[in-house]
SEGURO-348953 format. One record per residue (C-alpha): x, y, z. Coordinates in nm, 3 decimals, decimal comma, always signed. Example, Ala and Ser with C-alpha at 12.3 -4.5 7.8 and 13.67 -1.06 7.14 Angstrom:
<pts>
     east    north       up
   +1,230   -0,450   +0,780
   +1,367   -0,106   +0,714
</pts>
This chain:
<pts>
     east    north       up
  -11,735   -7,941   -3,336
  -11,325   -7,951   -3,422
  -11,070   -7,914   -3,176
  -11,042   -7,626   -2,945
  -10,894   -7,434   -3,156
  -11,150   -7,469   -3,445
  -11,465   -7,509   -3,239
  -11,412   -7,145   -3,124
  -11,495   -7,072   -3,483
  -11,227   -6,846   -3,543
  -11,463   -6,620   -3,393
  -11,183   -6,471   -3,229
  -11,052   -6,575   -3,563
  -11,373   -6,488   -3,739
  -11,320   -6,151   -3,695
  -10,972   -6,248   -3,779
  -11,156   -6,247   -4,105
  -11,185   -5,943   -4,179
  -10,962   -5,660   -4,072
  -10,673   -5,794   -3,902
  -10,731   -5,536   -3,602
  -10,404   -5,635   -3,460
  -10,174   -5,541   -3,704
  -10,238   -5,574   -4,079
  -10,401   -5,239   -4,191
  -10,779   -5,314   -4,264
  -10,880   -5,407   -4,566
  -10,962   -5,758   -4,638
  -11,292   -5,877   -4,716
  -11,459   -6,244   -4,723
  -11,445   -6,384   -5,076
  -11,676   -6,670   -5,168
  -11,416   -6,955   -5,285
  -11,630   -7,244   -5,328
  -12,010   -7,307   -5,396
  -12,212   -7,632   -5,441
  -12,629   -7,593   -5,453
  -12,805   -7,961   -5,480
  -12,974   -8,036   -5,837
  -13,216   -8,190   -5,687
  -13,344   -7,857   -5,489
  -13,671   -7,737   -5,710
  -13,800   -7,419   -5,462
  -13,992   -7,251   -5,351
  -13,688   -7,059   -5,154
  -13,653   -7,091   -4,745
  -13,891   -6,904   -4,585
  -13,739   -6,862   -4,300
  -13,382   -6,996   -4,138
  -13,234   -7,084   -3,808
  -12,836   -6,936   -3,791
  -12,592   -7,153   -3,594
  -12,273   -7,089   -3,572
  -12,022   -7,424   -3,428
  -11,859   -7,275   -3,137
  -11,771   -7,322   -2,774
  -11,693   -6,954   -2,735
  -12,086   -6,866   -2,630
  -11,988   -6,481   -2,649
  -11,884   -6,504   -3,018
  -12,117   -6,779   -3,128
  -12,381   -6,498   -3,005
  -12,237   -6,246   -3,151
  -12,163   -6,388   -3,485
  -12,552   -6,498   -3,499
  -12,692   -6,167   -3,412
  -12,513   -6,055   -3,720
  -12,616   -6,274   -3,946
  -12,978   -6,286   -3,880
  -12,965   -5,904   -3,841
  -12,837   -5,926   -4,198
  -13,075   -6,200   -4,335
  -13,380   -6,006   -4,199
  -13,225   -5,688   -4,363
  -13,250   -5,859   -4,693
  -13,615   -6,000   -4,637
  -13,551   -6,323   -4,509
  -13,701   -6,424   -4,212
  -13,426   -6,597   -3,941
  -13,347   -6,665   -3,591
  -13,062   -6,740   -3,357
  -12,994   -7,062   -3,190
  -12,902   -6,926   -2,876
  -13,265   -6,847   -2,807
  -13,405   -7,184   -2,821
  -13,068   -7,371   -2,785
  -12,810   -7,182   -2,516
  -12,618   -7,435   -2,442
  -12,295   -7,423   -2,464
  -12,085   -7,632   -2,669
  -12,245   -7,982   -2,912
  -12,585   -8,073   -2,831
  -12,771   -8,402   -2,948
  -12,943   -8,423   -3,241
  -13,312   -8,422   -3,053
  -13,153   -8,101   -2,856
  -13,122   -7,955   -3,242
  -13,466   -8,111   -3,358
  -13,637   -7,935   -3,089
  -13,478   -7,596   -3,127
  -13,534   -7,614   -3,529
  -13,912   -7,670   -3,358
  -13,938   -7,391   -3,160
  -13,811   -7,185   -3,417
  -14,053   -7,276   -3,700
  -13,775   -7,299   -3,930
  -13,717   -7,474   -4,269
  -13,419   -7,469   -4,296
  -13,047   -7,458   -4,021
  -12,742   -7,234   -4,157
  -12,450   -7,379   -3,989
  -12,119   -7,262   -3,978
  -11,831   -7,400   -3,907
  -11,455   -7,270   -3,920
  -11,245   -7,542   -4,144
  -10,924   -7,356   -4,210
  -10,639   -7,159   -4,046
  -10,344   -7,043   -4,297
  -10,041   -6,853   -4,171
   -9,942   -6,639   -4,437
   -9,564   -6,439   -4,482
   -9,511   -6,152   -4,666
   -9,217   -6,051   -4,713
   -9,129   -5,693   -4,891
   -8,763   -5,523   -4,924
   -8,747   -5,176   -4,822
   -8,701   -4,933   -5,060
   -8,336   -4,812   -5,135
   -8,262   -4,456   -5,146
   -8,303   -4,278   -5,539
   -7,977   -4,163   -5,623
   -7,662   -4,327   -5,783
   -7,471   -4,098   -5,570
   -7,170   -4,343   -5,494
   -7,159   -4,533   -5,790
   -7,285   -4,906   -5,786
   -7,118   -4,968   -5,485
   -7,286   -4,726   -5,297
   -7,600   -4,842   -5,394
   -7,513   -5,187   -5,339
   -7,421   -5,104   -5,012
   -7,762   -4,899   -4,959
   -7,969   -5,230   -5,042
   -7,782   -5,451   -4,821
   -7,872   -5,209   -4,537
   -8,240   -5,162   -4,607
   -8,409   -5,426   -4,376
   -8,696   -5,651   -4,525
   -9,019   -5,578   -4,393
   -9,224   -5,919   -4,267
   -9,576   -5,932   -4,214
   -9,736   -6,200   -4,073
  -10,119   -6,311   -4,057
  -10,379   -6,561   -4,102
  -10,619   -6,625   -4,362
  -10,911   -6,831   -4,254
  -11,157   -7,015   -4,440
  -11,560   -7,093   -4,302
  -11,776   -7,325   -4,456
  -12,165   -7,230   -4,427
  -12,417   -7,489   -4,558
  -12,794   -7,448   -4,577
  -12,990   -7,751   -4,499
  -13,363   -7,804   -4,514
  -13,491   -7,883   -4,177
  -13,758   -8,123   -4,291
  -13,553   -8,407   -4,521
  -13,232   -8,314   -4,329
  -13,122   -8,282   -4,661
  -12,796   -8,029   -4,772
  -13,002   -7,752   -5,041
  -12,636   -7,539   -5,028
  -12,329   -7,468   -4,954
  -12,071   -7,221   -4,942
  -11,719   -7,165   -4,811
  -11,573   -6,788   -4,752
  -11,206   -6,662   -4,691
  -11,060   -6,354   -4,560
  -10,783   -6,251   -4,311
  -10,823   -6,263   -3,949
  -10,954   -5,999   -3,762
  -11,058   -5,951   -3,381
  -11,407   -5,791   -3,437
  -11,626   -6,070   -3,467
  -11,926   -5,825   -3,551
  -11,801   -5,723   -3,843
  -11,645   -6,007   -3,936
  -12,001   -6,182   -3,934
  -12,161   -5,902   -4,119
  -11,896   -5,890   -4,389
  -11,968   -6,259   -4,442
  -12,355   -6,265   -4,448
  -12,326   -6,025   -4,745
  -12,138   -6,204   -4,940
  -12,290   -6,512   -4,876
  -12,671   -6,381   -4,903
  -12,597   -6,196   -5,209
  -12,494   -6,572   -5,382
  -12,761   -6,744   -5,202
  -13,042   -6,500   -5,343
  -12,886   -6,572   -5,662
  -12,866   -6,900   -5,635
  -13,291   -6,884   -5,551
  -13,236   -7,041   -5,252
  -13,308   -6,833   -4,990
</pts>
């Protein structure tokens, strides 16, 4: 877990990820920046995967699971949440993990984990009126009157890494970016696509 503010997994911020629902018009979606998958991983592909997302905001850590293993069974992988075996809030111990990786009979644990908040600026001049009506100094005047347009958002960035469950060994990892939103569920089905997509690729999953 991070502090507070990153333990509740942007989930308030995850959806932060996606559409900006409070302000920015929508239309942001999660980019894969960075991705690492271990050499010394030879197959077969994980049959079936446990999703846990790091949060102490139970309501989004549920939500954000029930999208991603709605979207890893959509693609043919077997998964399950962590809430079922696990719903405690907040870090469990290690054995509290073992057993729910147990109960679940699965290979492998997909954890993520929020790692980055960015507050971005934009800044864009309004336009000036056409027209030279006025000479220059008229349309000097005109752009000293048009106000500047800010925007303001944040861009956060989730790192999701694929371990198996047996060595407790890191197979793959991933991290995603995209501006925050407020709808958690389709924040966290945004970022299962992209990140299933690469992962398939990547023969992984």
């Amino acid at each position: 877990m991070q502090s507070q503010r990153n333990s509740t997994f942007g989930w308030k911020r995850l959806a932060a990820v996606l559409l900006m629902a409070a302000g920015l018009a929508a239309c942001s979606s999660f980019s894969l920046t960075n991705v690492w998958r271990s050499p010394d991983f030879k197959g077969p592909p994980v049959a079936k995967v446990l999703v846990v997302g790091v949060s102490n905001n139970e309501t989004s850590r549920r939500i954000f699971e029930d999208g991603f293993v709605k979207a890893l069974q959509a693609s043919g992988v077997a998964a399950a949440t962590s809430y079922g075996p696990m719903p405690e809030s907040g870090k469990v111990s290690k054995e509290r993990l073992q057993a729910a990786i147990r109960q679940s009979g699965a290979e492998g644990e997909l954890i993520t984990r929020l790692v980055r908040v960015d507050k971005q600026v934009d800044v864009m001049a309004a336009p000036v009126p056409m027209g030279f009506r006025g000479g220059y100094y008229g349309w000097y005047g005109s752009a000293w009157a048009a106000p500047a347009m800010v925007d303001t958002y944040n861009v956060v960035s989730f790192e999701t890494t694929l371990w198996d469950a047996n060595r407790e060994a890191v197979i793959w990892s991933g991290t995603t970016e995209a501006i925050e939103s407020s709808n958690v569920a389709k924040a966290a089905a945004d970022m299962a696509q992209v990140l299933i997509e690469r992962m398939k690729k990547d023969g992984v999953i």
